[in-house]
N, C-alpha and C positions, 0 to 999 in steps of 0.2 A: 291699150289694145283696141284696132279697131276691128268693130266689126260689121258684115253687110246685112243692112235690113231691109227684104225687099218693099215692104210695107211702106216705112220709110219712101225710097224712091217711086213706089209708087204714088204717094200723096204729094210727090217735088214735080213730078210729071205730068198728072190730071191738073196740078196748080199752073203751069205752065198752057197746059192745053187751053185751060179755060184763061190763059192771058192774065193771072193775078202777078203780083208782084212778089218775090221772092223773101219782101220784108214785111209783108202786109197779110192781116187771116182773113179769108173768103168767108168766114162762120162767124165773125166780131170777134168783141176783145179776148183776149189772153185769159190764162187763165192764172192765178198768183199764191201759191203755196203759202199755207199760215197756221199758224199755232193761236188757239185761244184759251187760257187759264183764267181760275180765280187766285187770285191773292188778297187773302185779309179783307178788305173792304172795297174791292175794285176787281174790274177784269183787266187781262191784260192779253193784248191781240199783236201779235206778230208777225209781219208779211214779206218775204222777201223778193226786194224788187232789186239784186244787183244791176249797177248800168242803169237806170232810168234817171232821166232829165231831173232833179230836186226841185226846181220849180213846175213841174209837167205833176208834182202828186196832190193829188187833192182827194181830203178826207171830208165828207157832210153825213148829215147826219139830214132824214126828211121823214116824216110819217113813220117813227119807231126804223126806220131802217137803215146802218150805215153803209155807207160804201167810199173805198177804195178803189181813186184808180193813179193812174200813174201812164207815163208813156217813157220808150227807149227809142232812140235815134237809128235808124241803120247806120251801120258801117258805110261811109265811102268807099267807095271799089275801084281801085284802079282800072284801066278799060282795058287792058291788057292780061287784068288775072285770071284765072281759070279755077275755079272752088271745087274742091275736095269734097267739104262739109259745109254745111250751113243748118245747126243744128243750135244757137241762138238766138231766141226770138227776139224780135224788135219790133215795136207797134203799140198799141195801148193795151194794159192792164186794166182788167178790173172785176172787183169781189165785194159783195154784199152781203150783209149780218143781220139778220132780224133782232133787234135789240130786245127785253123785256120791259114792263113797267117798272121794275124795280131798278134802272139805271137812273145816271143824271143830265143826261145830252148833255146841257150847259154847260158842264165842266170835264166835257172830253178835251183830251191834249195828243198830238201827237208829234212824234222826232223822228227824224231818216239820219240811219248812221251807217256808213259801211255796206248801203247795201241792205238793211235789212229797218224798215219801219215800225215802229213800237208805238200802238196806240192807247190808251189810260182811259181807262171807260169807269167813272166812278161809283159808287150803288148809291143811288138816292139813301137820303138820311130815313125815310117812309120806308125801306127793304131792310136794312142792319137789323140785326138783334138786338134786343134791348131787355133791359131788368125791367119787370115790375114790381112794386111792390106792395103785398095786400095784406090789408088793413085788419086784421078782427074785431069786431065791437064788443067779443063777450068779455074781453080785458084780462084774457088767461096767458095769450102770447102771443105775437106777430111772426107770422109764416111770409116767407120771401118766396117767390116763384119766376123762374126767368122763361123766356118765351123768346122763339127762335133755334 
């Protein structure tokens, strides 16, 4: 079902007025919906970029902070068409993570499958939980204490 938003037409309108391109944001990049979890001993970051160039994504990591970005192609346009809708963005993406001290840059990895980016943020070995184990000297019994 479509429906009309004048809001919508209004922001395709002022974009025109002011001469931008109909593939291109006047306010920079895009913005890119994503999911961030823990699992087990790692996070796990989600981003979906359907359509965007696989070589255009680039993941870094700089001063504790990653960022995502990525780019989509506009559609060719016949010069003859006339558009309905144009309610797919195409232009560059991109999102920024403030990482904590307890991750491992070093050993971030990422994969683009389908459309949707899966980045592997590991926990430094210095964040895990860990057993310790303490010691009694008075020789009655050894107490275990785990931390984390």
């Amino acid at each position: 079902m479509l429906r009309f938003d004048p809001f919508t037409e209004l922001d395709a309108l002022s974009r025109y007025l002011q001469g931008a391109d109909r593939t291109t944001s006047a306010s920079g990049p895009r913005f890119m919906p994503m999911d961030l979890c823990k699992v087990d001993d790692h996070y796990l970051l989600t981003a979906d970029l359907p359509g965007a160039d696989p070589g255009s994504i680039d993941v870094s990591v700089d001063n504790g902070v990653l960022t995502v970005s990525a780019h989509r192609t506009a559609r060719m346009s016949e010069d003859n068409a006339q558009w309905l809708a144009t309610e797919r963005f195409s232009g560059t993406y991109r999102r920024q993570v403030s990482l904590g001290e307890g991750v491992d840059p070093a050993r971030i990895t990422a994969q683009y499958a389908n459309g949707v980016l899966t980045v592997t943020i590991p926990m430094a070995e210095v964040a895990k939980p860990r057993r310790i184990e303490v010691d009694h000297l008075d020789g009655s019994r050894e107490i275990s204490a785990t931390t984390g």
